[in-house]
C-alpha positions in Angstrom: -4.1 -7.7 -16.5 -4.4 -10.1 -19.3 -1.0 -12.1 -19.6 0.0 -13.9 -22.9 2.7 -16.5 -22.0 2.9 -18.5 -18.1 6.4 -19.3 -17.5 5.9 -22.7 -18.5 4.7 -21.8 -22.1 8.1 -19.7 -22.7 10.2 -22.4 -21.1 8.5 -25.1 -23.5 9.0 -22.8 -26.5 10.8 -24.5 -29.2 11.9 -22.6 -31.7 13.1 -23.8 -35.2 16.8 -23.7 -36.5 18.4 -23.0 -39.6 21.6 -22.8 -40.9 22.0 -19.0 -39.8 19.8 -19.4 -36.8 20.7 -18.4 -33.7 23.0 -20.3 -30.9 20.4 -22.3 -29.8 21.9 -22.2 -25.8 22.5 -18.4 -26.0 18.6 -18.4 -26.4 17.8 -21.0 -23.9 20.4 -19.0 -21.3 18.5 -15.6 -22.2 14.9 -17.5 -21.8 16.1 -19.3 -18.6 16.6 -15.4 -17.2 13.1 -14.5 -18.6 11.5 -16.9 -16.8 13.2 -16.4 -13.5 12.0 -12.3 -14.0 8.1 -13.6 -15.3 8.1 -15.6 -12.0 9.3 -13.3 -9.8 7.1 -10.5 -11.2 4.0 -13.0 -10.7 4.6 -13.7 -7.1 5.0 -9.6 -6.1 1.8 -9.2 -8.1 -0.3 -12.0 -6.0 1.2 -10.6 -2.9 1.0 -7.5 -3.3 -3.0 -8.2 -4.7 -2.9 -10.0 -1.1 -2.0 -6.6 0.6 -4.1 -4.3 -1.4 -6.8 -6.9 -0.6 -6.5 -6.9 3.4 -5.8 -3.3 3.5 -9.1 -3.0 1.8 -11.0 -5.2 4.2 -9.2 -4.1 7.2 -8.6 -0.1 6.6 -12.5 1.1 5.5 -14.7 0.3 9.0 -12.0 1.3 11.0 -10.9 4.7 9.4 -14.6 6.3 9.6 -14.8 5.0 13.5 -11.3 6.4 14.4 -11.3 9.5 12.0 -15.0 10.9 14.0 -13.7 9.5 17.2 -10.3 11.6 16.9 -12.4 14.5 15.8 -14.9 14.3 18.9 -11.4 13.7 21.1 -9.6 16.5 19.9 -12.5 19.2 20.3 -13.2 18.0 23.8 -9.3 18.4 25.0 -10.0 21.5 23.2 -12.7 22.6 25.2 -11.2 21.6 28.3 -8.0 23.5 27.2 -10.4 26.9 26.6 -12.1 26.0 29.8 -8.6 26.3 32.3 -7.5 29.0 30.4 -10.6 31.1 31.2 -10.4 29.5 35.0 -6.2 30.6 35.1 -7.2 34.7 33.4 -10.0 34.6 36.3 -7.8 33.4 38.9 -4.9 35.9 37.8 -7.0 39.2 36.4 -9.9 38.9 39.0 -13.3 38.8 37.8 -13.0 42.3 35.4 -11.1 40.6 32.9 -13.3 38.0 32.3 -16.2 40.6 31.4 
C-alpha cells in the first residue's frame, strides 16, 4: 500500500490565505481530526500486519501435522467403534448373525 502523506506531512501543511480563504482554525481543527484517524489507521495496519505475520509462521507446520493426525485418530476410534459393535451383535445374535 503506497501512502501519500505521514501524519506529520499533513500536520506541517501550510496552506495559503486570501481574502475569501477559508477560517484558517476551522481547517487546522478538521486537520487535527485527520491526523488523529491517519494514525490510528496506521497502528491497526502494523498490528494487524503483526498478526497476519505470526499466524503465518505459527499456523502452516502445525495444521498439516494436526489435520493427518486427526484424520489417523478419527479412523482408528472408528475402527474400534466397528470392532465392539461386531463383538456386542456376536455376543447378543450368537455366531449366525455374524455370517
Amino acid at each position: 500500500m503506497k501512502v501519500n502523506l505521514t501524519s506529520q506531512e499533513i500536520l506541517d501543511k501550510e496552506f495559503k490565505t486570501t481574502i475569501r480563504g477559508y477560517n484558517q482554525d476551522e481547517v487546522d481543527e478538521f486537520l487535527d481530526l485527520v491526523i488523529q484517524d491517519y494514525d490510528s489507521l496506521q497502528k491497526e495496519i502494523e498490528a494487524l500486519k503483526e498478526e497476519n505475520r505470526k499466524l503465518k509462521t505459527t499456523s502452516k507446520p502445525n495444521a498439516s501435522t494436526s489435520t493427518s493426525s486427526q484424520t489417523k485418530q478419527r479412523g482408528q476410534i472408528n475402527y474400534d467403534v466397528l470392532q465392539r459393535l461386531s463383538n456386542l451383535e456376536k455376543a447378543v445374535f450368537g455366531k449366525r448373525y455374524s455370517e
